[in-house]
PDB file of the backbone (N, CA, C, O) and the ligand in Angstrom, with CONECT records:
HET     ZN  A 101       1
ATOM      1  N   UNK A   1     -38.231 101.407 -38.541  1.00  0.00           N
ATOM      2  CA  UNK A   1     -38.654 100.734 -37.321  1.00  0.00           C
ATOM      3  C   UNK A   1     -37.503 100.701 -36.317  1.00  0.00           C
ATOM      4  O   UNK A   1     -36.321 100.654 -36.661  1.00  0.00           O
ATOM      5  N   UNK A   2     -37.926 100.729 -35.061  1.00  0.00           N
ATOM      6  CA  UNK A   2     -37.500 100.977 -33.849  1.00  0.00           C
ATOM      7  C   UNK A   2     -37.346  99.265 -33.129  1.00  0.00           C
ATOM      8  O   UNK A   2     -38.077  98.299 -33.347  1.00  0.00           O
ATOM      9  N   UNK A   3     -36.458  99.332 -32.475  1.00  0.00           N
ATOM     10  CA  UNK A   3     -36.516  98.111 -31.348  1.00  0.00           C
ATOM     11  C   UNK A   3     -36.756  98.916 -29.885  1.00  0.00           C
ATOM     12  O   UNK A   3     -35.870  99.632 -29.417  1.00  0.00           O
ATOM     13  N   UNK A   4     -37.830  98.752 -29.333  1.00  0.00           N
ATOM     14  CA  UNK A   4     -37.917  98.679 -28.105  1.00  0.00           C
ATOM     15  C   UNK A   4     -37.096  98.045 -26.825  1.00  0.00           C
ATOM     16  O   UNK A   4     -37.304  96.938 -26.328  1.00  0.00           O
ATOM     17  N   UNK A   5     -36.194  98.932 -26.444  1.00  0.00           N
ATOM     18  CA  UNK A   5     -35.012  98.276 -25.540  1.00  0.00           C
ATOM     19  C   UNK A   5     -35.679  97.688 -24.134  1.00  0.00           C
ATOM     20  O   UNK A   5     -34.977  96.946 -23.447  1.00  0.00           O
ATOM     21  N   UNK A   6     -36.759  97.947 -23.785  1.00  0.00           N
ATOM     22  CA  UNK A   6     -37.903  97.157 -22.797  1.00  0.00           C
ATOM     23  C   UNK A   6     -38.580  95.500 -23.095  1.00  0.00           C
ATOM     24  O   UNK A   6     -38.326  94.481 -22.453  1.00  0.00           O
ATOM     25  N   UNK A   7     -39.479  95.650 -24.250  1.00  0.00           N
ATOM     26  CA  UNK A   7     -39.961  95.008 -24.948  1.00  0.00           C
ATOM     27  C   UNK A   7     -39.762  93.915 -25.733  1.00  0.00           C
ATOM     28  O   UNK A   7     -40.447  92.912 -25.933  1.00  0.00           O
ATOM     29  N   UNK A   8     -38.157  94.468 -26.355  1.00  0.00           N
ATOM     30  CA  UNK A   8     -37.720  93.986 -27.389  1.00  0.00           C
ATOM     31  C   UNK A   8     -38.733  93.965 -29.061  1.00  0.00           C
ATOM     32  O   UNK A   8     -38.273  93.575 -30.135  1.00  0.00           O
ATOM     33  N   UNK A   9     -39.810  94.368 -28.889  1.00  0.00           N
ATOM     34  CA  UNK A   9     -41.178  94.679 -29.984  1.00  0.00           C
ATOM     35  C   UNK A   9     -40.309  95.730 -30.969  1.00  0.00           C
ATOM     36  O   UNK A   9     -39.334  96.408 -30.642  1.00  0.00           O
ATOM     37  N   UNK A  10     -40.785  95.672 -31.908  1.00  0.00           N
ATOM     38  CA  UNK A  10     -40.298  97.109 -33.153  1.00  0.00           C
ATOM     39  C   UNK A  10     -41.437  97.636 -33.243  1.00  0.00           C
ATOM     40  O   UNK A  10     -42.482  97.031 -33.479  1.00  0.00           O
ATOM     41  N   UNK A  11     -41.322  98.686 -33.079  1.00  0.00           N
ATOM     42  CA  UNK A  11     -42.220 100.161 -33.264  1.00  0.00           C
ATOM     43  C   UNK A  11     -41.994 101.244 -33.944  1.00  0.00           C
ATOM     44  O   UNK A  11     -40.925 101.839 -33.805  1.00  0.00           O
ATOM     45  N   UNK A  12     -43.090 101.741 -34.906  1.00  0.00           N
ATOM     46  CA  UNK A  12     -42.411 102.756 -35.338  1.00  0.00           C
ATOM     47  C   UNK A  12     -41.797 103.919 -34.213  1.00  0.00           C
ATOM     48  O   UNK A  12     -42.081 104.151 -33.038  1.00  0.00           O
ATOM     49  N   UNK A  13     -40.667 104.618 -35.318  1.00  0.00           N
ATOM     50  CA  UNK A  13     -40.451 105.547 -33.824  1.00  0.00           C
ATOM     51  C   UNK A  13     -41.370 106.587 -33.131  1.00  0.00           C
ATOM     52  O   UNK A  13     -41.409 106.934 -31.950  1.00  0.00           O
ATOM     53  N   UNK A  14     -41.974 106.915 -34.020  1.00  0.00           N
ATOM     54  CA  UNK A  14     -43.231 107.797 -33.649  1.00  0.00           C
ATOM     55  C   UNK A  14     -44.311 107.157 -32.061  1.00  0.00           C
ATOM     56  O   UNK A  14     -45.028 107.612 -31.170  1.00  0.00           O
ATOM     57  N   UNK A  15     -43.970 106.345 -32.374  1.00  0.00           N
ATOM     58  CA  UNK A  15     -44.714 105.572 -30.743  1.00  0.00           C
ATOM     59  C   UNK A  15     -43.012 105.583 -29.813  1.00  0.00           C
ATOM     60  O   UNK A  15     -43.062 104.974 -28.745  1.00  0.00           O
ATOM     61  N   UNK A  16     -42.577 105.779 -29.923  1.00  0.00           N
ATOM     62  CA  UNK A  16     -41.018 105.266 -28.912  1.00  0.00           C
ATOM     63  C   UNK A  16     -40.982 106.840 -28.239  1.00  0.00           C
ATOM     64  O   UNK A  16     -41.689 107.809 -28.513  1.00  0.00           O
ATOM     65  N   UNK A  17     -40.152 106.735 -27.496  1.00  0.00           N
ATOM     66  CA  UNK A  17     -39.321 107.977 -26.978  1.00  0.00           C
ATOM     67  C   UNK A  17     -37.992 107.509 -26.863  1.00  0.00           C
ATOM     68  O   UNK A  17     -37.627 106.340 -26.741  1.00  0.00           O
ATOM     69  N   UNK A  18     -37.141 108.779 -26.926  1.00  0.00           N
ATOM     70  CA  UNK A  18     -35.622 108.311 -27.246  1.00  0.00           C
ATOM     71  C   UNK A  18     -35.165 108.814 -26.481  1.00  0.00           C
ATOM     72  O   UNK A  18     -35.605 109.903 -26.114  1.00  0.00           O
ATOM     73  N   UNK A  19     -33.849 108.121 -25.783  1.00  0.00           N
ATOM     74  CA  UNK A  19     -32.804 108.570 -24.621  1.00  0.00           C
ATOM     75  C   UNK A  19     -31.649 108.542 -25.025  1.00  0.00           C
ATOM     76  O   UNK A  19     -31.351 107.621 -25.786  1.00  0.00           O
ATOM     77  N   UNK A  20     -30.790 109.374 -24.712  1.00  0.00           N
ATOM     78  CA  UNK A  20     -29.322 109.806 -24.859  1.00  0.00           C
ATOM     79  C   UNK A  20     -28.562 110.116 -23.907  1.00  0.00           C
ATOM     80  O   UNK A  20     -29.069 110.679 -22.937  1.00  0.00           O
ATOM     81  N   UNK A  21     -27.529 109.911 -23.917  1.00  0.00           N
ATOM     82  CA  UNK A  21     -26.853 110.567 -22.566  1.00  0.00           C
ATOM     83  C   UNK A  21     -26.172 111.967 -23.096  1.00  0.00           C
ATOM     84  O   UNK A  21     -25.556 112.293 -24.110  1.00  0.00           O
ATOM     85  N   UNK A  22     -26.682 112.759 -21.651  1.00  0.00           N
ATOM     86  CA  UNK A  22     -26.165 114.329 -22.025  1.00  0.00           C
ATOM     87  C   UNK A  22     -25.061 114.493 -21.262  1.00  0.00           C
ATOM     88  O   UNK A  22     -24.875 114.316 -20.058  1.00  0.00           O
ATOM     89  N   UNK A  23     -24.208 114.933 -22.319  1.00  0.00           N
ATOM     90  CA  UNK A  23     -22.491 114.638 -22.185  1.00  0.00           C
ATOM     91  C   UNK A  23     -22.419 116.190 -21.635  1.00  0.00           C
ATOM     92  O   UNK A  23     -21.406 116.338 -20.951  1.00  0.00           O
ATOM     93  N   UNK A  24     -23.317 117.546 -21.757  1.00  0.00           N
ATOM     94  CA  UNK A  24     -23.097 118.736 -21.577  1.00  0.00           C
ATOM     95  C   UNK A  24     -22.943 118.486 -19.783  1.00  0.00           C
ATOM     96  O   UNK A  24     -21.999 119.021 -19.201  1.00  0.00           O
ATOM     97  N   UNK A  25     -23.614 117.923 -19.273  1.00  0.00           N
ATOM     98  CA  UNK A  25     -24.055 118.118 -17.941  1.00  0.00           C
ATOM     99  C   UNK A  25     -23.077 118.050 -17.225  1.00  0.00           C
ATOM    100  O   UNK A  25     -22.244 117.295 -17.728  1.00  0.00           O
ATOM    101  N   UNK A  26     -22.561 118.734 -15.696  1.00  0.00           N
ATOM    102  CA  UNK A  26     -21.393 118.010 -15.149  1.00  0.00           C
ATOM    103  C   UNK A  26     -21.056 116.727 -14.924  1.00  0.00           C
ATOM    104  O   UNK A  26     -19.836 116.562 -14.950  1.00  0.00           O
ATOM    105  N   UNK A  27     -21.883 115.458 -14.646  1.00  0.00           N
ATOM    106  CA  UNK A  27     -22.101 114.635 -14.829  1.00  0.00           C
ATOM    107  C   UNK A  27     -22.724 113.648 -15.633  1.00  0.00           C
ATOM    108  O   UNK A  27     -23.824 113.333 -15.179  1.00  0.00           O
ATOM    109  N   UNK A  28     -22.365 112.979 -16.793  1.00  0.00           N
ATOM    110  CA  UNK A  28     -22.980 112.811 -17.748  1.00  0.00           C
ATOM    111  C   UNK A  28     -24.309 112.110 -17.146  1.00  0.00           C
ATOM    112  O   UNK A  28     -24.189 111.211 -16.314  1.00  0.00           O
ATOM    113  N   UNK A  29     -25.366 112.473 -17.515  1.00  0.00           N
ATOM    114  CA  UNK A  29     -26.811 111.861 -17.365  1.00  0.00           C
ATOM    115  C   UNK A  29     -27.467 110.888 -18.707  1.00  0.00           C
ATOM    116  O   UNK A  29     -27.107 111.047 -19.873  1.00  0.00           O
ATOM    117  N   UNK A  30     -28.486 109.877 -18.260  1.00  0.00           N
ATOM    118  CA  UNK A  30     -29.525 109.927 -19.344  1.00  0.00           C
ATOM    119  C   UNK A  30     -30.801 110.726 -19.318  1.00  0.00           C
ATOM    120  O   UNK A  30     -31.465 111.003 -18.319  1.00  0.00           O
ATOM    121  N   UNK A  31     -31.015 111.019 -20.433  1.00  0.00           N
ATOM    122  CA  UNK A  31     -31.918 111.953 -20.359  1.00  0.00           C
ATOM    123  C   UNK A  31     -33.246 111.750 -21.650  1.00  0.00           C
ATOM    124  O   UNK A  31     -32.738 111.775 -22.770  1.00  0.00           O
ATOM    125  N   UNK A  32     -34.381 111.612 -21.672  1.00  0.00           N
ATOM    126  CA  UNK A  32     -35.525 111.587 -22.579  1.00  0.00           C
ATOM    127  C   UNK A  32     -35.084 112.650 -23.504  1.00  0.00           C
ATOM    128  O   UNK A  32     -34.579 113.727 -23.185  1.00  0.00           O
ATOM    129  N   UNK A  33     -35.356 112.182 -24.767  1.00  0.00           N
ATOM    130  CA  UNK A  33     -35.275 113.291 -26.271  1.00  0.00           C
ATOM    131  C   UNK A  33     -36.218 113.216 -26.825  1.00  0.00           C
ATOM    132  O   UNK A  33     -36.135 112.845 -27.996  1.00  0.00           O
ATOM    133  N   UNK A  34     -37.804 113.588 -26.156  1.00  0.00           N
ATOM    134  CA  UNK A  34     -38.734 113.778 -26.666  1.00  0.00           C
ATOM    135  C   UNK A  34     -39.109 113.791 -28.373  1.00  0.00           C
ATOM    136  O   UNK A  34     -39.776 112.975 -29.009  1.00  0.00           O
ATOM    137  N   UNK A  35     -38.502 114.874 -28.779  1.00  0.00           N
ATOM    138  CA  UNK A  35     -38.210 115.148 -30.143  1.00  0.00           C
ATOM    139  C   UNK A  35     -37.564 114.287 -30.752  1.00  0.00           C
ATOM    140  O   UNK A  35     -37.879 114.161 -31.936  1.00  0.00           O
ATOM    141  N   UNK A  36     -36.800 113.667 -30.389  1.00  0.00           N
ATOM    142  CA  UNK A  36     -35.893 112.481 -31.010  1.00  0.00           C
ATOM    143  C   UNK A  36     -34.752 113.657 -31.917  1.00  0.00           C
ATOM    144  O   UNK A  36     -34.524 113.546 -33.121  1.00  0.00           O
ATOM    145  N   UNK A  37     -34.140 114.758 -31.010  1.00  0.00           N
ATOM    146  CA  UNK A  37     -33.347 115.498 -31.940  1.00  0.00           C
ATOM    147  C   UNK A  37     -31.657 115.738 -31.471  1.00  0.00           C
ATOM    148  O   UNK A  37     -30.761 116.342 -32.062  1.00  0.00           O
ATOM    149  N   UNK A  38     -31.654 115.199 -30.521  1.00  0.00           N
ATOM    150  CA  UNK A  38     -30.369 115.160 -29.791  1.00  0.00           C
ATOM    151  C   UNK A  38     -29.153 114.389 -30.586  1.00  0.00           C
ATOM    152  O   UNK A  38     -29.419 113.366 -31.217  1.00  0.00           O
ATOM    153  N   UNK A  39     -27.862 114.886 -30.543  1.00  0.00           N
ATOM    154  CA  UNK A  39     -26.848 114.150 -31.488  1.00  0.00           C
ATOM    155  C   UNK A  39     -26.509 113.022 -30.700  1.00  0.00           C
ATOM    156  O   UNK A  39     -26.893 113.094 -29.533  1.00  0.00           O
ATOM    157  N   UNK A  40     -25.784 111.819 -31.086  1.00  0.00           N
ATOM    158  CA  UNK A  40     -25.481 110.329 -30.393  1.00  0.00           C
ATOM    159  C   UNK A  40     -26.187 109.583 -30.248  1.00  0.00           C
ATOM    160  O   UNK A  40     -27.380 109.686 -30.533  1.00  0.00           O
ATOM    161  N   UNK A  41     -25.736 108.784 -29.843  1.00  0.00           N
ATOM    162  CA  UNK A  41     -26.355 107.149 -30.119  1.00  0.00           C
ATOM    163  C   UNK A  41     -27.850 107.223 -29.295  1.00  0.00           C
ATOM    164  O   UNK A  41     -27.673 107.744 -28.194  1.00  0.00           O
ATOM    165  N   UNK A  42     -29.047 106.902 -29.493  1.00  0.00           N
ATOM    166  CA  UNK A  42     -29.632 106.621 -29.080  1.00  0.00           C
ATOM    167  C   UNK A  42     -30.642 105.481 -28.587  1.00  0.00           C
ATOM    168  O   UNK A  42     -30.496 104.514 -29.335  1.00  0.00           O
ATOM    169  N   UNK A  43     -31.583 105.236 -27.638  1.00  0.00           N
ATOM    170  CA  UNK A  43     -32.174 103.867 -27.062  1.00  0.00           C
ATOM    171  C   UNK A  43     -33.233 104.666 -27.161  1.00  0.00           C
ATOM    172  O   UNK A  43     -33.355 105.862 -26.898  1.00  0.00           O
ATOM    173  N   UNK A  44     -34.256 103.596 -27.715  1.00  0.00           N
ATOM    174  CA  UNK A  44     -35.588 103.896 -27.749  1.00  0.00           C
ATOM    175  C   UNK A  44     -36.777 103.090 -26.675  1.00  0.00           C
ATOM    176  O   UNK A  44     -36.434 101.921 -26.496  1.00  0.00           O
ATOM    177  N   UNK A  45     -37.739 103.359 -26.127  1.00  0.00           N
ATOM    178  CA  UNK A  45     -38.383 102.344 -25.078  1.00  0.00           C
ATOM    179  C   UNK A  45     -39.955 103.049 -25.536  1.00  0.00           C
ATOM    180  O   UNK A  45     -40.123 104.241 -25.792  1.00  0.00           O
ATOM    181  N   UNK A  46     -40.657 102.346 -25.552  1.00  0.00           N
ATOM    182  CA  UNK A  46     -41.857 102.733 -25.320  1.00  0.00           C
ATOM    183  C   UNK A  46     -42.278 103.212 -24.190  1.00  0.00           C
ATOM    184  O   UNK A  46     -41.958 102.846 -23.059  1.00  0.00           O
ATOM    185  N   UNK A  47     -43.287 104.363 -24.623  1.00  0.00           N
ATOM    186  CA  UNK A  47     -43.470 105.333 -23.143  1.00  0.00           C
ATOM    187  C   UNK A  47     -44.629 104.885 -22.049  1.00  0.00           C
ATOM    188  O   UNK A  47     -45.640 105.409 -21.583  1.00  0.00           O
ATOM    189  N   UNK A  48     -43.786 103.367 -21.864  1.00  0.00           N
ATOM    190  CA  UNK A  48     -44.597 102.875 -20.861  1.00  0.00           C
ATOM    191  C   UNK A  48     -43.691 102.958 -19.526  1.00  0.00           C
ATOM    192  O   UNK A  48     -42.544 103.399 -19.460  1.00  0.00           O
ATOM    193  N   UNK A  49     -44.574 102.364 -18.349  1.00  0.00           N
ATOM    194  CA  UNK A  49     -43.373 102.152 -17.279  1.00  0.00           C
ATOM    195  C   UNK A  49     -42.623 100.811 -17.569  1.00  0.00           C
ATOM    196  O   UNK A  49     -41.402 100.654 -17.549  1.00  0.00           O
ATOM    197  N   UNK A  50     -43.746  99.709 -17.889  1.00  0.00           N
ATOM    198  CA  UNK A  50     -43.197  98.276 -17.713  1.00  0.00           C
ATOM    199  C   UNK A  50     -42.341  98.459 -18.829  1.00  0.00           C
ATOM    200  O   UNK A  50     -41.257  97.983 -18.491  1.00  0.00           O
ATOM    201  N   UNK A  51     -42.260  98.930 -20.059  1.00  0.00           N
ATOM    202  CA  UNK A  51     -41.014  98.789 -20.538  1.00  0.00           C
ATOM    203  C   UNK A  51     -39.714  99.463 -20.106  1.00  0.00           C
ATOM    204  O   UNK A  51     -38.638  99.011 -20.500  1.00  0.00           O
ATOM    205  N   UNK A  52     -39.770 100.333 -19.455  1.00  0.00           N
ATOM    206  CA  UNK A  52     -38.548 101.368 -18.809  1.00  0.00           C
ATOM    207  C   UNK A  52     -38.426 100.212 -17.159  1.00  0.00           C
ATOM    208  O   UNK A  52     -37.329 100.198 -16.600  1.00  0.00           O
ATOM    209  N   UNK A  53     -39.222  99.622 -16.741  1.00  0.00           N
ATOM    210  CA  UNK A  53     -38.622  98.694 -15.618  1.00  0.00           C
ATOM    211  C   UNK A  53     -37.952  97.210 -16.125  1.00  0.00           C
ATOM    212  O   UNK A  53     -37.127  96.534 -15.510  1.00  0.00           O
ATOM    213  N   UNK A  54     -38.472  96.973 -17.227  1.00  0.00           N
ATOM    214  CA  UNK A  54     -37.943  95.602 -18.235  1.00  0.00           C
ATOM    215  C   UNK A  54     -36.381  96.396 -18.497  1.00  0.00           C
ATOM    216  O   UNK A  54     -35.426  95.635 -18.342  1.00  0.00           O
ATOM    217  N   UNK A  55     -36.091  97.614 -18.817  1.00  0.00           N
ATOM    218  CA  UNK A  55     -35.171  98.147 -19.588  1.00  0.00           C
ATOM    219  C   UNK A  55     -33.931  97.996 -18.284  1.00  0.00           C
ATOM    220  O   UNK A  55     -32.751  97.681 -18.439  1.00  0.00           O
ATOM    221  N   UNK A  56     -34.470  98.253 -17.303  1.00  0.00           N
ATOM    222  CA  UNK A  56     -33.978  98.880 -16.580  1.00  0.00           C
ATOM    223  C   UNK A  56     -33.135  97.655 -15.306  1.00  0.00           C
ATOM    224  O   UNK A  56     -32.100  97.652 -14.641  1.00  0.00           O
ATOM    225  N   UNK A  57     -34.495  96.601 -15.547  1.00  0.00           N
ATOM    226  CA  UNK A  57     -33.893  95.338 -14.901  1.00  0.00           C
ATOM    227  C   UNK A  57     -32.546  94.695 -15.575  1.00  0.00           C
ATOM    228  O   UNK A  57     -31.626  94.154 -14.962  1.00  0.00           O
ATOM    229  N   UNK A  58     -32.650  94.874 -16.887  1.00  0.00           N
ATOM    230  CA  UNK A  58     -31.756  93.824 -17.823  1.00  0.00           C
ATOM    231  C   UNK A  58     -30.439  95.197 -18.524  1.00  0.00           C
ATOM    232  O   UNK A  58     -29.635  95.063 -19.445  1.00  0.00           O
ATOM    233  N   UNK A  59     -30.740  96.606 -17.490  1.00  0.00           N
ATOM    234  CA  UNK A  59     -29.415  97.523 -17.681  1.00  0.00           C
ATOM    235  C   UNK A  59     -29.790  97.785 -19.338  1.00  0.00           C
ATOM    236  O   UNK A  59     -28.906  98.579 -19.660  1.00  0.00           O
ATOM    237  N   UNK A  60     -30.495  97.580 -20.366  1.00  0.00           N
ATOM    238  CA  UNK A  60     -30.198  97.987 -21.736  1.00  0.00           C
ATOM    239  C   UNK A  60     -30.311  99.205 -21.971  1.00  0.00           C
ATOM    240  O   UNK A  60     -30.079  99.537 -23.133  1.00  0.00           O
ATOM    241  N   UNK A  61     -30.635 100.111 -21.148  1.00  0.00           N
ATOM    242  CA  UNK A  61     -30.526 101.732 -22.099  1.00  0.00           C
ATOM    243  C   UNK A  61     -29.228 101.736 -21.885  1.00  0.00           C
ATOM    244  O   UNK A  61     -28.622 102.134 -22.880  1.00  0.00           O
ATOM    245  N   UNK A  62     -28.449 101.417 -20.866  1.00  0.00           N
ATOM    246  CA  UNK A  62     -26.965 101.559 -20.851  1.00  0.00           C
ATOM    247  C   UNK A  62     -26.101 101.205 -21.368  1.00  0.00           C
ATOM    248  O   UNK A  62     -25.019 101.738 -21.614  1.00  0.00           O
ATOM    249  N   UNK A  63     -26.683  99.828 -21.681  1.00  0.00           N
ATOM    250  CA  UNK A  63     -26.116  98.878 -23.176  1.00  0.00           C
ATOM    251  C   UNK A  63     -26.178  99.379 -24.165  1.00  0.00           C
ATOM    252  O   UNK A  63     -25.124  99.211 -24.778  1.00  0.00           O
ATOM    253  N   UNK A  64     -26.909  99.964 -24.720  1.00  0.00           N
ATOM    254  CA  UNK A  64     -27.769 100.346 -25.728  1.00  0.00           C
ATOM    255  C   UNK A  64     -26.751 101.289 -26.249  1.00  0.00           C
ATOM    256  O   UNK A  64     -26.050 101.075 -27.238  1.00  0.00           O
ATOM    257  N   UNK A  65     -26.716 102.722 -25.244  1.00  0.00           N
ATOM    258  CA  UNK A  65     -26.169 103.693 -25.023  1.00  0.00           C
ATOM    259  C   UNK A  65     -24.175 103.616 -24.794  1.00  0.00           C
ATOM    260  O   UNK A  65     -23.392 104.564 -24.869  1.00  0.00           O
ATOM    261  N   UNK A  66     -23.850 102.091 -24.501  1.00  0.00           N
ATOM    262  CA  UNK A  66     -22.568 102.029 -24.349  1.00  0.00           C
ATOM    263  C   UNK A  66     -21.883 102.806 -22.955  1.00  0.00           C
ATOM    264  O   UNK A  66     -20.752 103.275 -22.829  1.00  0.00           O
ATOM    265  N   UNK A  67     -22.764 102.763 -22.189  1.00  0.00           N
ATOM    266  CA  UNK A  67     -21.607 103.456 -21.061  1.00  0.00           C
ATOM    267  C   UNK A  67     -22.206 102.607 -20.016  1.00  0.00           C
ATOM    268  O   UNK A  67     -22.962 101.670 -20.269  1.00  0.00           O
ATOM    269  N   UNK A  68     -21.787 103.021 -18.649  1.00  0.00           N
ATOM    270  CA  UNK A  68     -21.582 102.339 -18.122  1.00  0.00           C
ATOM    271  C   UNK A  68     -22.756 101.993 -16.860  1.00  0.00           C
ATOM    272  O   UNK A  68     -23.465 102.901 -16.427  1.00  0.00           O
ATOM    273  N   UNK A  69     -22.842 100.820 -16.429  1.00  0.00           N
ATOM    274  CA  UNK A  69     -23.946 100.205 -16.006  1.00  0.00           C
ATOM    275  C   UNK A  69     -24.120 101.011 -14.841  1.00  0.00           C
ATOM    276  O   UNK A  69     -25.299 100.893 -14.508  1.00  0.00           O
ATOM    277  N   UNK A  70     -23.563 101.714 -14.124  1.00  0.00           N
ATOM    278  CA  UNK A  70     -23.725 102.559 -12.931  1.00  0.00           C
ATOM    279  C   UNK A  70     -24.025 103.801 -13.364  1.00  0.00           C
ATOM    280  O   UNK A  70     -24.167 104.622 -12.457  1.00  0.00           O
ATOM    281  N   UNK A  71     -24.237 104.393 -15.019  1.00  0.00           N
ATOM    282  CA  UNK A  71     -24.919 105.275 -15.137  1.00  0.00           C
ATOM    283  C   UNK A  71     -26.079 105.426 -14.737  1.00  0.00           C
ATOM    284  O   UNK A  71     -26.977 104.722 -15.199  1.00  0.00           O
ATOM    285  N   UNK A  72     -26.345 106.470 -13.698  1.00  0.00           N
ATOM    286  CA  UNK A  72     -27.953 106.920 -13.654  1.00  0.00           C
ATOM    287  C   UNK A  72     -29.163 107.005 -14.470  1.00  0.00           C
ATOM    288  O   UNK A  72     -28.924 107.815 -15.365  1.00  0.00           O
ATOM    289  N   UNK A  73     -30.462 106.503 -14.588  1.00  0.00           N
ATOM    290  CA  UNK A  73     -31.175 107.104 -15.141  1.00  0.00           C
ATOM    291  C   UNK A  73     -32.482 107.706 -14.189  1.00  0.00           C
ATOM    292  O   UNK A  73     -33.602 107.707 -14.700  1.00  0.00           O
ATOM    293  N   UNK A  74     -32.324 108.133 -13.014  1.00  0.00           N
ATOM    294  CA  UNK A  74     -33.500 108.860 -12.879  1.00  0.00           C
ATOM    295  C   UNK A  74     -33.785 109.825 -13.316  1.00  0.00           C
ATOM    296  O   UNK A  74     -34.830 110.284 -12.854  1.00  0.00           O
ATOM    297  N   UNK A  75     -33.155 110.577 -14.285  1.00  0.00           N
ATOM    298  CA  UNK A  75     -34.087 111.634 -14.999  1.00  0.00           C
ATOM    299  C   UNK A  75     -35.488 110.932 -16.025  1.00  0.00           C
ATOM    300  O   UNK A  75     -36.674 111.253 -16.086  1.00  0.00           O
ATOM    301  N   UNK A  76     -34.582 109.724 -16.825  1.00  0.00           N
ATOM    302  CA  UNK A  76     -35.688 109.015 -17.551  1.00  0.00           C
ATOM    303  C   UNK A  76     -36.567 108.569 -16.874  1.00  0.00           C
ATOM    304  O   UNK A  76     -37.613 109.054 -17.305  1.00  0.00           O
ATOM    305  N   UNK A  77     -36.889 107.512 -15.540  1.00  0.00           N
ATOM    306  CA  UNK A  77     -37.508 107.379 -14.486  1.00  0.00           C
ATOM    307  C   UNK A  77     -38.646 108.484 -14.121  1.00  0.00           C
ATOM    308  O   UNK A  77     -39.834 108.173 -14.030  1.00  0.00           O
ATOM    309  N   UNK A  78     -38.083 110.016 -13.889  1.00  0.00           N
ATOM    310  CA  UNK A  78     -38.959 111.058 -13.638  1.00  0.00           C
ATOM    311  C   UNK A  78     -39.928 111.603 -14.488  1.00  0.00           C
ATOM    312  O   UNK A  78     -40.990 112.102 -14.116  1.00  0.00           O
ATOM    313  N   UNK A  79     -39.361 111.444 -16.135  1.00  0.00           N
ATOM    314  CA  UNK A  79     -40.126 111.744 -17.275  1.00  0.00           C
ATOM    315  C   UNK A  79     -40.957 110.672 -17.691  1.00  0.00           C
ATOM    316  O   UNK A  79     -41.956 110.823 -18.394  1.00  0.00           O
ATOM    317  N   UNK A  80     -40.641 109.847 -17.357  1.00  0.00           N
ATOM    318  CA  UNK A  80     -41.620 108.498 -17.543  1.00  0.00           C
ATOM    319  C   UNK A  80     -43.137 108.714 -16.645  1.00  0.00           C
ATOM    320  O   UNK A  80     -44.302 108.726 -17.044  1.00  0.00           O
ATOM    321  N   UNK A  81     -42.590 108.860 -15.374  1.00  0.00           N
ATOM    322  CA  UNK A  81     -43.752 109.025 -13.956  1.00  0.00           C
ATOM    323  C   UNK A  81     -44.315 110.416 -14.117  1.00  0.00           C
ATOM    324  O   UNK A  81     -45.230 110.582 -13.310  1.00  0.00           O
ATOM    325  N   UNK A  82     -44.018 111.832 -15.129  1.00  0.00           N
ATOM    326  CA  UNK A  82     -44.918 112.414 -15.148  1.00  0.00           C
ATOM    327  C   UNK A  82     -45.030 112.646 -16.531  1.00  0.00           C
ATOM    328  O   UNK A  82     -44.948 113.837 -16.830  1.00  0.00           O
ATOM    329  N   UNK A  83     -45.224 111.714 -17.636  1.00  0.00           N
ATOM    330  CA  UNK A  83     -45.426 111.905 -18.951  1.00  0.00           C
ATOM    331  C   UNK A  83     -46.283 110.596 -19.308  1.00  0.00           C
ATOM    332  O   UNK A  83     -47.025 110.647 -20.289  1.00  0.00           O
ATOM    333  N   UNK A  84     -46.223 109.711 -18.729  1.00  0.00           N
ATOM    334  CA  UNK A  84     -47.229 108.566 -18.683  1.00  0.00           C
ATOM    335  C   UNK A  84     -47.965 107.862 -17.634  1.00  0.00           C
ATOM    336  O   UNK A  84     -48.733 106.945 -17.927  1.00  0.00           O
TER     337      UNK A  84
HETATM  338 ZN    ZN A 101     -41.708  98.235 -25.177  1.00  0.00          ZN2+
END
């Protein structure tokens, strides 16, 4: 079981989607790991919006994730708005 970093609910992970930050990029990003197969720490949210705006009000994928609160996530934002 999963904690929902939105929610705070446990889910299996099979209902979650998982975010990581991609350290490859010139700028490190967060980014959705669909697959849940990416190496490092990961934050899980249910693939809702209200949990990615709960997440997002209270900064926890960044918490979650350990870096820093001015990390970006509109990539997760974009995969959210065309995947749910
Ligand atoms: Zn949730």
């Amino acid at each position: 079981m999963r904690t929902c970093a939105g929610c705070r609910r446990k889910a299996h992970r099979s209902d979650l989607v998982r975010m990581v930050v991609d350290r490859h990029a010139a700028t490190a990003t967060v980014v959705v790991d669909p697959r849940a197969v990416l190496p490092g720490r990961g934050v899980w949210l249910h693939p809702q919006t209200d949990c990615l705006d709960r997440a997002e009000t209270r900064r926890a994928i960044q918490r979650g994730l350990r870096v820093t609160p001015s990390l970006p996530i509109d990539q997760v934002r974009a995969w959210f708005e065309s995947h749910v």
